[in-house]
C-alpha positions as CSV (number, residue, x, y, z in Angstrom):
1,X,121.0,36.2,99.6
2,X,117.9,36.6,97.7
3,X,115.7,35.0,100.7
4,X,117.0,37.3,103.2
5,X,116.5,40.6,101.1
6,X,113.1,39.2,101.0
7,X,112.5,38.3,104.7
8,X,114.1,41.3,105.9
9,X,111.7,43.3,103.8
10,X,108.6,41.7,104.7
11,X,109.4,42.0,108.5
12,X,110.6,45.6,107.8
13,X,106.9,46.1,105.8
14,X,105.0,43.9,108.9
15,X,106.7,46.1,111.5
16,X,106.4,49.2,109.9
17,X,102.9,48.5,109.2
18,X,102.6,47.7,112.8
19,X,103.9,50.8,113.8
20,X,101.2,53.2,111.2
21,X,98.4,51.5,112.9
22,X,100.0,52.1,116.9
23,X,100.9,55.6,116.1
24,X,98.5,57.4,114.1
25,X,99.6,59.6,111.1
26,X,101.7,62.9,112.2
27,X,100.7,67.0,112.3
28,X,100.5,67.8,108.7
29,X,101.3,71.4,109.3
30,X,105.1,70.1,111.4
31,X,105.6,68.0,108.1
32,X,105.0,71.1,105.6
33,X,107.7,73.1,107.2
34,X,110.1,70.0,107.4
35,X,109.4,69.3,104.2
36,X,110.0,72.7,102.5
37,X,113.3,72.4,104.1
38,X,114.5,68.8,103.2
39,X,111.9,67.5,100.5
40,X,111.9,70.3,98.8
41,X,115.4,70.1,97.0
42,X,114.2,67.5,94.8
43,X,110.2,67.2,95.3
44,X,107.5,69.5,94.3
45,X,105.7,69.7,98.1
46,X,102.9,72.4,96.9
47,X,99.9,71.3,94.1
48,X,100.6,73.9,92.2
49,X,104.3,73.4,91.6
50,X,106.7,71.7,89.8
51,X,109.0,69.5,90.9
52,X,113.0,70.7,90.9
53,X,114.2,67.1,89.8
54,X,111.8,65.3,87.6
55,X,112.1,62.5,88.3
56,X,110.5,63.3,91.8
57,X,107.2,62.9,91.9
58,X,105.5,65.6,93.6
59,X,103.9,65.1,96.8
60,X,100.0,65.7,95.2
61,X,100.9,63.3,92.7
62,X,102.3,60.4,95.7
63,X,99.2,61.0,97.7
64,X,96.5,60.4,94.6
65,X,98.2,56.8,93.4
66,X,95.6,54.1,93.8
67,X,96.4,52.0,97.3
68,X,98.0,55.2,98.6
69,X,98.1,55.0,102.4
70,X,99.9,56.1,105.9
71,X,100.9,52.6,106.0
72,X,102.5,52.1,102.4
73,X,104.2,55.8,102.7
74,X,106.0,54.3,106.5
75,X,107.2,51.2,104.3
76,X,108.6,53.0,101.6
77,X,109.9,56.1,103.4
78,X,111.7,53.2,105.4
79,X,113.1,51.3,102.5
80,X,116.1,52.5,100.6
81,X,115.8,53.6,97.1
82,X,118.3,54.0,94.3
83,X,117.1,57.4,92.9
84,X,116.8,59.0,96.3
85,X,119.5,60.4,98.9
86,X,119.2,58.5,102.3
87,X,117.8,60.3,104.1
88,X,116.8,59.4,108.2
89,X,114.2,60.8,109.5
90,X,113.3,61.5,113.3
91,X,109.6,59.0,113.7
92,X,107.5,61.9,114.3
93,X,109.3,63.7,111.6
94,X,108.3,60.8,109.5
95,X,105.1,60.8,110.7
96,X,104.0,64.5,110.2
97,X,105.7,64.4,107.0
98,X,103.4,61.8,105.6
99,X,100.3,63.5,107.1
100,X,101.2,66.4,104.9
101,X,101.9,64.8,102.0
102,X,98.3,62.6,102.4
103,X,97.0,65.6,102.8
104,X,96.8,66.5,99.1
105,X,94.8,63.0,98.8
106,X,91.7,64.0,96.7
107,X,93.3,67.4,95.5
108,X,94.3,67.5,91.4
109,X,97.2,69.5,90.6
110,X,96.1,72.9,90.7
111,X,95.0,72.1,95.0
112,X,91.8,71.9,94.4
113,X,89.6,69.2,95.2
């Protein structure tokens, strides 16, 4: 069972990655608004605020981890996770909602750069 968790995941991570490099990263803009109205519930989407469950990183503090990337965010947007609701997105939701969250790359918690 173990070996077909781990298969499945590393197709799901080859595809995915496939599929960040075809496509492009989203409108950052498209993901703000459909952030503030799904994210938001648990995940602090602005620099400036704090998130509502604490255990959710905030979207600054995702897009500054070392490695970050369009193409780790598809994997693990894609990949269920205990702490989180499941949640499907539409692709080009996904898409634009990475763009906006890589768009706080380089910014500390205050949005500035």
């Amino acid at each position: 069972m173990k070996h077909l968790l781990l298969s499945s995941t590393i197709l799901l991570a080859a595809y995915t990655g496939l599929m960040a490099e075809q496509v492009g990263v989203g409108d950052p803009k498209a993901g703000f608004v459909y952030a503030k109205e799904v994210c938001a519930n648990c995940h602090a989407i602005v620099s400036n605020e704090t998130s509502p469950m604490p255990e959710a990183p905030a979207f600054d503090e995702i897009a500054n981890r070392p490695g970050m990337s369009a193409k780790v965010l598809l994997v693990w947007m894609q990949t269920q996770h205990p702490t989180m609701p499941n949640i499907t997105l539409e692709r080009d939701d996904l898409l634009d909602v990475i763009a906006y969250i890589l768009s706080h790359k380089g910014q500390d918690r205050s949005g500035n750069p």
